[in-house]
C-alpha positions as CSV (number, residue, x, y, z in Angstrom):
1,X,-2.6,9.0,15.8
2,X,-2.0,8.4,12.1
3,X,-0.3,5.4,10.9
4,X,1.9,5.3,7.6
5,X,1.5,2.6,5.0
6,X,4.8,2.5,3.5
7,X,5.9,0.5,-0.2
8,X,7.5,-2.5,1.0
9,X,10.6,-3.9,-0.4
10,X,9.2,-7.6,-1.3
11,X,12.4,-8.7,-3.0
12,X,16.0,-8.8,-2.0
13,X,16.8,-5.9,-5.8
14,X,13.5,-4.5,-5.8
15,X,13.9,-0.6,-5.5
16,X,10.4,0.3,-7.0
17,X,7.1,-1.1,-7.7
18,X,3.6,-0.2,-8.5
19,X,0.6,0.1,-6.6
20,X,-1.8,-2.6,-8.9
21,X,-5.0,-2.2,-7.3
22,X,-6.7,-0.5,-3.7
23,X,-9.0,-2.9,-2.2
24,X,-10.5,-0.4,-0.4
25,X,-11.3,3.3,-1.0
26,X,-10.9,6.7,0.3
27,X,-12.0,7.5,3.5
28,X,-13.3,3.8,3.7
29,X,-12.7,1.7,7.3
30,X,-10.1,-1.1,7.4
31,X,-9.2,-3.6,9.5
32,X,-5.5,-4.5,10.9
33,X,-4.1,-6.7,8.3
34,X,-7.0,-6.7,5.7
35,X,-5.5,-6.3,2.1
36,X,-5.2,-3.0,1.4
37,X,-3.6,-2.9,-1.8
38,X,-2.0,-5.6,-4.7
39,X,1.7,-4.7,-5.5
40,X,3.5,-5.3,-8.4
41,X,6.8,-5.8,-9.2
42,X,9.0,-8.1,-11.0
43,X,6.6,-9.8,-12.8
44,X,4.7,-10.4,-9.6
45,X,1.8,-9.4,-7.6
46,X,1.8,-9.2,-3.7
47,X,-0.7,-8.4,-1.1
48,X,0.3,-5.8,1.3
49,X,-2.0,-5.9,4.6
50,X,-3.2,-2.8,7.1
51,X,-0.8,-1.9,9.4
52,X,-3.4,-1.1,11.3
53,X,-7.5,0.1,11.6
54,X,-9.0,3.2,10.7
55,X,-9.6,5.0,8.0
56,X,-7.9,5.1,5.4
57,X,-6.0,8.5,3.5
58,X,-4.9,7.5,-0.2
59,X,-2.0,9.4,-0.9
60,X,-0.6,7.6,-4.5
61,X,-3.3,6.6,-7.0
62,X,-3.4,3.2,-8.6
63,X,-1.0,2.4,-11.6
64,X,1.4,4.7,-9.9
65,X,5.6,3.4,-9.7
66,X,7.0,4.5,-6.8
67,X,10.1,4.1,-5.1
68,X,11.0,1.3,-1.9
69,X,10.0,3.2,1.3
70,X,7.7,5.8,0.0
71,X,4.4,7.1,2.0
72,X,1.2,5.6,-0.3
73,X,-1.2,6.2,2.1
74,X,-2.6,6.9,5.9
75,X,-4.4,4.8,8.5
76,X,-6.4,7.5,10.6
């Protein structure tokens, strides 16, 4: 089954962000909470982590803004 990697809400305003940089590609194999992509947002940068192993589906390209709560991606 298909696991969603969802924007996360880093800060207590923060309502959008943008994807800075995958650290891994398309259709590339991850690990359970391997980096899988730098955040930005409010003058910050974050490291979001795998939800989980598999393959993973890029669904919003890097340099992208998107909203709290939106799908960026899949872990097949």
């Amino acid at each position: 089954m298909a696991t969603e990697i969802i924007f996360p809400k880093i800060g207590f305003s923060m309502t959008e962000g943008q994807i800075a940089e995958w650290t891994f590609g398309e259709g590339e194999e991850v690990t359970e909470g391997e980096c899988l992509f730098l955040l930005e947002a409010d003058k910050s940068t974050n490291e979001v982590e795998a939800p989980a192993s598999g393959i993973l589906r890029i669904a919003v390209p890097e340099g992208e803004t998107v909203q709290v709560g939106t799908i960026v991606g899949m872990i097949e």
